[in-house]
C-alpha positions as CSV (number, residue, x, y, z in Angstrom):
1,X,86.6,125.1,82.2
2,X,88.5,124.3,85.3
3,X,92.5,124.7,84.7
4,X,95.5,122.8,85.8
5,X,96.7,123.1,88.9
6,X,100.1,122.3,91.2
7,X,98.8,118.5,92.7
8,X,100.5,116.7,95.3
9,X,100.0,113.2,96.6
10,X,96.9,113.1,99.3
11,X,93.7,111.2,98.5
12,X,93.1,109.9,95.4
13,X,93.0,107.3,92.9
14,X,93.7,106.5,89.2
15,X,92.5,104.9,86.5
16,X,93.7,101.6,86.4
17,X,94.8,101.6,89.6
18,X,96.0,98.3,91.6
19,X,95.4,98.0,95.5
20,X,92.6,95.3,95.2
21,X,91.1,92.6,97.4
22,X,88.4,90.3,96.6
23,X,86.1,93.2,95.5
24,X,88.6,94.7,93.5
25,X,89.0,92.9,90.1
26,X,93.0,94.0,89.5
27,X,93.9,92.0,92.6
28,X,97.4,91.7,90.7
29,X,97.6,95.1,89.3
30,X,99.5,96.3,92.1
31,X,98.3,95.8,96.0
32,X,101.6,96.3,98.1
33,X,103.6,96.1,96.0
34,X,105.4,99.0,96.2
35,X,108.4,97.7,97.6
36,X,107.4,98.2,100.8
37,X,108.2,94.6,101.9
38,X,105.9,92.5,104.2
39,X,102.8,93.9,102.3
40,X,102.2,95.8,105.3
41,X,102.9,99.3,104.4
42,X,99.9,100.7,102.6
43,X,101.6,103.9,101.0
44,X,100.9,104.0,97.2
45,X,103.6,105.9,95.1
46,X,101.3,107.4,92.6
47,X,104.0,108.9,90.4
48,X,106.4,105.7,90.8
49,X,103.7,103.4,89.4
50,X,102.7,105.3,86.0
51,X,103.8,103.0,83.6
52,X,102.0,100.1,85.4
53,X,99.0,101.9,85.2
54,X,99.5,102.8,81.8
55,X,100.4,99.1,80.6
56,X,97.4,98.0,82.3
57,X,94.7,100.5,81.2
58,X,96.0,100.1,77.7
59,X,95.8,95.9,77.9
60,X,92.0,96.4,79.6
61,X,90.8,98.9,76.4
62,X,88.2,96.5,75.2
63,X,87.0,96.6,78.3
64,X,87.1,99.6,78.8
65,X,85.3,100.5,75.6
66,X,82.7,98.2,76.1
67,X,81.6,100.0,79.3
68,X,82.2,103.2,77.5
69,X,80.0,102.1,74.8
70,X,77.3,101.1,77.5
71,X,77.4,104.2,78.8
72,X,76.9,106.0,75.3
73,X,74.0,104.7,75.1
74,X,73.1,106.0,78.9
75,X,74.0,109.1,78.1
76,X,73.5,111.3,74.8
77,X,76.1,113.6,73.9
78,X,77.2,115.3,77.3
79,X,78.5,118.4,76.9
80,X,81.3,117.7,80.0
81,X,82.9,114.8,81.0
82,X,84.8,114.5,83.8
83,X,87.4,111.6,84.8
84,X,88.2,111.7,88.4
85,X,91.2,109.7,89.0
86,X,92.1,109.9,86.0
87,X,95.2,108.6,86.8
88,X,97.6,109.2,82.9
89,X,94.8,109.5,81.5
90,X,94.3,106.1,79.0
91,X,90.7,106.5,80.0
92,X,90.3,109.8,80.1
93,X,91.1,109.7,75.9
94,X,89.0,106.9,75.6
95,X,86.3,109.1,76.8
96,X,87.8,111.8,74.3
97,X,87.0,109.2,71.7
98,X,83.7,107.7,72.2
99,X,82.0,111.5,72.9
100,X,83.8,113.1,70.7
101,X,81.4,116.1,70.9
102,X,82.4,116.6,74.3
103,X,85.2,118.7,76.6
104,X,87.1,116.1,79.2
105,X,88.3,117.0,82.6
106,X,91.1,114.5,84.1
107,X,91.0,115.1,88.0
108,X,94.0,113.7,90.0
109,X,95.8,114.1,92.9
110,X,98.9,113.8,90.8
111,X,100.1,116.1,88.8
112,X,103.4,114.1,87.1
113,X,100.6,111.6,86.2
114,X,98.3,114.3,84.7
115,X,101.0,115.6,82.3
116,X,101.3,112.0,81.1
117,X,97.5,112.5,80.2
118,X,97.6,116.0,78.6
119,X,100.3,114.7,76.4
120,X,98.9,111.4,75.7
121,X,95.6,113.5,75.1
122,X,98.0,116.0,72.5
123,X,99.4,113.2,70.7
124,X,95.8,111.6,69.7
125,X,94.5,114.4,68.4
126,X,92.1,115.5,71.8
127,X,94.1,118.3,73.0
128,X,91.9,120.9,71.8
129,X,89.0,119.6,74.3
130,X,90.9,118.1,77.2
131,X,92.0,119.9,80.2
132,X,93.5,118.8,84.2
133,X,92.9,119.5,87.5
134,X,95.3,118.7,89.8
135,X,94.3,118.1,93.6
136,X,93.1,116.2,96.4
137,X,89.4,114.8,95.6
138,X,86.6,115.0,96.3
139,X,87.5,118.9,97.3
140,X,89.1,120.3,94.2
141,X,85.5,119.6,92.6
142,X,84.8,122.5,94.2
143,X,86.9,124.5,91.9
144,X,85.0,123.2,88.5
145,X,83.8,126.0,86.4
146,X,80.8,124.1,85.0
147,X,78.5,120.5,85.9
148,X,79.6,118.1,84.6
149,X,77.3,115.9,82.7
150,X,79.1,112.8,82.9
151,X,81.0,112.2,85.9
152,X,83.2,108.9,85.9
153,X,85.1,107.5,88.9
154,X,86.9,104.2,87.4
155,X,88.5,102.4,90.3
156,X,89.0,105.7,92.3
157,X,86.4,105.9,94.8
158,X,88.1,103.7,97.5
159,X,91.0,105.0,97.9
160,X,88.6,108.2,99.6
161,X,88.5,107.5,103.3
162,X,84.9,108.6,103.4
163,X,82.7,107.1,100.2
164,X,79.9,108.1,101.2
165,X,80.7,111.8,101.4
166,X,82.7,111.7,98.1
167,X,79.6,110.5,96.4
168,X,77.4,113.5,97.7
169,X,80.1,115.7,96.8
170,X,80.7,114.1,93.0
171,X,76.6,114.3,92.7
172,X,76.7,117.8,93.8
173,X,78.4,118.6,91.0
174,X,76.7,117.1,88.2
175,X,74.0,119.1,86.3
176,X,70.6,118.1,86.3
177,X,69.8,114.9,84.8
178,X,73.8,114.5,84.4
179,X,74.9,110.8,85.1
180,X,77.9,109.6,88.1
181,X,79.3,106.2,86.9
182,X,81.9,104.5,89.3
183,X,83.6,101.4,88.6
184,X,83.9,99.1,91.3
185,X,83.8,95.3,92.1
186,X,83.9,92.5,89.8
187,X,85.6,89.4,90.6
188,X,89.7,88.6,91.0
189,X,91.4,88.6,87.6
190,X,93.1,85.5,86.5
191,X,96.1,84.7,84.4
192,X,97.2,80.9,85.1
193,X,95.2,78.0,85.3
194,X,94.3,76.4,88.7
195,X,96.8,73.8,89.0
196,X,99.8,75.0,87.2
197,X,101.7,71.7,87.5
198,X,104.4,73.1,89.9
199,X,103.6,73.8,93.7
200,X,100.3,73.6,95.1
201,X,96.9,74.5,93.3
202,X,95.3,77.8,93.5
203,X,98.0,80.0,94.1
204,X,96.0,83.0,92.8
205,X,93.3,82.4,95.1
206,X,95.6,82.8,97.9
207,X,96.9,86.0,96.7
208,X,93.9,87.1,96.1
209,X,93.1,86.4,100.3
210,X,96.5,88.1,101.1
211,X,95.4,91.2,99.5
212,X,92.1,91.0,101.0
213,X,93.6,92.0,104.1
214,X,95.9,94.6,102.4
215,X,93.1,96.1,101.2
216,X,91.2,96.2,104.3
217,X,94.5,97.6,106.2
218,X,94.6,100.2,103.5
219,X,91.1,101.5,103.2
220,X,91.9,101.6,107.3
221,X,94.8,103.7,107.1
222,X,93.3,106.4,104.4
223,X,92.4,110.2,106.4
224,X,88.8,110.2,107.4
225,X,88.3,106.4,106.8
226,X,84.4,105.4,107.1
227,X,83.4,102.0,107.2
228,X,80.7,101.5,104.7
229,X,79.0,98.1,103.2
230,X,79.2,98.0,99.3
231,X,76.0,98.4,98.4
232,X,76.6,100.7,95.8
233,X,73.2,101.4,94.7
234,X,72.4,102.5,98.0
235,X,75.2,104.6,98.2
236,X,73.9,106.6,95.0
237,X,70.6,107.0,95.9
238,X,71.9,108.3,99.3
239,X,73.5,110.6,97.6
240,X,70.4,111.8,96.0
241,X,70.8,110.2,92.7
242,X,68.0,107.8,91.5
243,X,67.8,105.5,88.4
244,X,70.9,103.0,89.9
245,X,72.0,100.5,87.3
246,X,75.1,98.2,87.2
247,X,76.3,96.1,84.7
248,X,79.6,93.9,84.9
249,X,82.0,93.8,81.6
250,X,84.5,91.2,80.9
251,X,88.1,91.2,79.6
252,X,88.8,87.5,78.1
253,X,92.2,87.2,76.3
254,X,92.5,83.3,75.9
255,X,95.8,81.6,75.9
256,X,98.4,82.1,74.8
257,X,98.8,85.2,76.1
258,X,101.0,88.4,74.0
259,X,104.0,89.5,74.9
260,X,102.4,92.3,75.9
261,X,100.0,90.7,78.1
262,X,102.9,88.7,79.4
263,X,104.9,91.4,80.7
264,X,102.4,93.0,82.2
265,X,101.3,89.6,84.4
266,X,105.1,89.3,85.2
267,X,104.9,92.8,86.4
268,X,101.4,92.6,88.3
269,X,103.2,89.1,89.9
270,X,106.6,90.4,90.7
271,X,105.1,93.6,92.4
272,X,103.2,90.7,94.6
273,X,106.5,89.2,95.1
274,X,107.8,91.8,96.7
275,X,105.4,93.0,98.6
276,X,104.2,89.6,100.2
277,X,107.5,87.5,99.2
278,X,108.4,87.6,103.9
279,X,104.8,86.1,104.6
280,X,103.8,83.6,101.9
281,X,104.9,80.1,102.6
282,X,107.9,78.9,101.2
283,X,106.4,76.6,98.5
284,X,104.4,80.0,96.4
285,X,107.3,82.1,97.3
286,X,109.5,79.3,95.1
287,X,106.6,79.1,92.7
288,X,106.2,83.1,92.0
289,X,110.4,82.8,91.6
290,X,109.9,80.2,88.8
291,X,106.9,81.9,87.3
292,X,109.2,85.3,87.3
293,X,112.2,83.3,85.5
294,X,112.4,84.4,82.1
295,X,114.5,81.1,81.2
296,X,112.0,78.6,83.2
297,X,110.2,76.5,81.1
298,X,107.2,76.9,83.4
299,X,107.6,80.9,84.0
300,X,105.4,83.5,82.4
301,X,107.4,84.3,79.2
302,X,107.6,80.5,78.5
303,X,104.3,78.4,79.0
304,X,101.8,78.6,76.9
305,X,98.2,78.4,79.2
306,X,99.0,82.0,80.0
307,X,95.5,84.2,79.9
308,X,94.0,87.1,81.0
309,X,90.0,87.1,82.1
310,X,89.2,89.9,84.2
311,X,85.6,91.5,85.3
312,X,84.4,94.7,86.4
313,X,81.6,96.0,87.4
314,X,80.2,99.3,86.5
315,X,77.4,101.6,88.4
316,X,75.5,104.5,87.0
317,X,72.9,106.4,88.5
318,X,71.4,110.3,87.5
319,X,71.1,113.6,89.0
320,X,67.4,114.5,88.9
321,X,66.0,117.6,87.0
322,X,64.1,118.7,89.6
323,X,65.1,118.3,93.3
């Protein structure tokens, strides 16, 4: 079993991870802002962001578990499962859960967020079969003492400059008849209804086009970038895989929102305040302000058509036996 290692920040993603455009369903899970300002810097601070990734892995669980549970039936008691981008690691327990016959590898390029899984693994009782790797993907693969029989990249894979190439290298090391399963794509999460009865209607969709072109500007800007169309099934089989499958899972917590759920859209929001607050127009900028204000009637903590519904999309395809 491959051991933990010293990380540092380079290429790679995390579970629950937020720099999304239209084909990223956690369009406000995070995108620029990083307090960057102007939404132009595409740097992502990893380390910085770990409770946001936690809070929002944690509020996405049933979706999470239905994919899981999809993928239990896909795959019968592997022996290792590995997590790339496993970001803190609410996944990667997940995974501890739902096989619990199996060892799990989280692979990250962070090493402050892999701690955060090894003791989140500790405290539910996984610790005895879960293990890090801490490095820049795809290459620290490389360094895996066994195949992995289940190979999951949740939300990871595009923050590798080159896709293609990570796919080879995540199929190279499956084992035979082993199963890769990366999520990406789904449609724009939504938490407020269309016309929200202050500024203009469909506020979200124009954050959603704003980070669009984040998105495109960070995928740009990653080492070794590759421009590559998003047919994912294609990808896999190019990769050598066959037997491509996708299904899409849904994440529908009707209004009115928890607490929880709340603090977490005022979080996703205010990060997109920041990051885009110089370049929307005046009108959302005043409307993300009021939606921030704890004391506004019509702000986030207040109103009570506050939701989430979210979709992602799931691929899967296998490692043939022979060849």
């Amino acid at each position: 079993m491959a051991h933990q290692q010293h990380g540092h920040h380079g290429h790679h993603g995390h579970q629950g991870d937020d720099a999304h455009g239209p084909d990223h369903p956690d369009r406000p899970h995070g995108g620029p802002g990083h307090h960057h300002g102007h939404g132009q810097d595409t740097d992502i601070d990893w380390a910085e962001m770990a409770g946001h990734l936690e809070a929002q892995a944690e509020l996405f669980t049933p979706l999470y578990e239905r994919a899981l549970s999809w993928l239990g039936k896909e795959v019968t008691e592997p022996g290792l499962i590995v997590d790339v981008g496993s970001g803190p690691g609410v996944v990667s327990c997940l995974f501890a859960e739902t096989f619990p016959g199996a060892r799990v590898l989280a692979v990250d390029g962070s090493a402050p967020l892999l701690e955060r899984a090894r003791a989140r693994a500790a405290r539910l009782g996984h610790g005895d079969r879960f293990d890090t790797l801490a490095g820049d993907l795809p290459g620290v693969l490389a360094e895996l003492d066994y195949p992995a029989d289940l190979l999951w990249a949740g939300r990871s894979l595009h923050h590798l400059g080159d896709q293609r190439a990570a796919l080879a290298a995540f199929a190279e090391r499956l084992a035979p008849g082993g199963t890769l399963a990366i999520m990406e794509g789904g449609l724009p999460s939504r938490f407020l209804p269309r016309d929200l009865g202050i500024g203009r209607p469909g506020l979200e969709a124009r954050l959603d086009a704003l980070e669009a072109e984040w998105f495109a500007r960070m995928r740009a800007d990653l080492p070794g970038s590759v421009a590559e169309t998003e047919d994912w099934a294609a990808l896999l089989g190019a990769a050598g895989l066959k037997q491509a499958r996708s299904r899409t899972f849904l994440l529908d917590l009707p209004a009115p929102a928890s607490d929880r759920a709340r603090a977490y859209i005022a979080a996703s929001l205010g990060r997109l305040r920041d990051g885009f607050g110089e370049v929307l127009d005046a009108d959302d900028r005043a409307v993300l302000d009021r939606l921030l204000d704890p004391a506004d009637p019509a702000g986030l903590h207040r109103r009570p058509d506050v939701f989430v519904l979210a979709a992602h999309t799931v691929h899967t395809a296998v490692k043939p036996v022979q060849g």
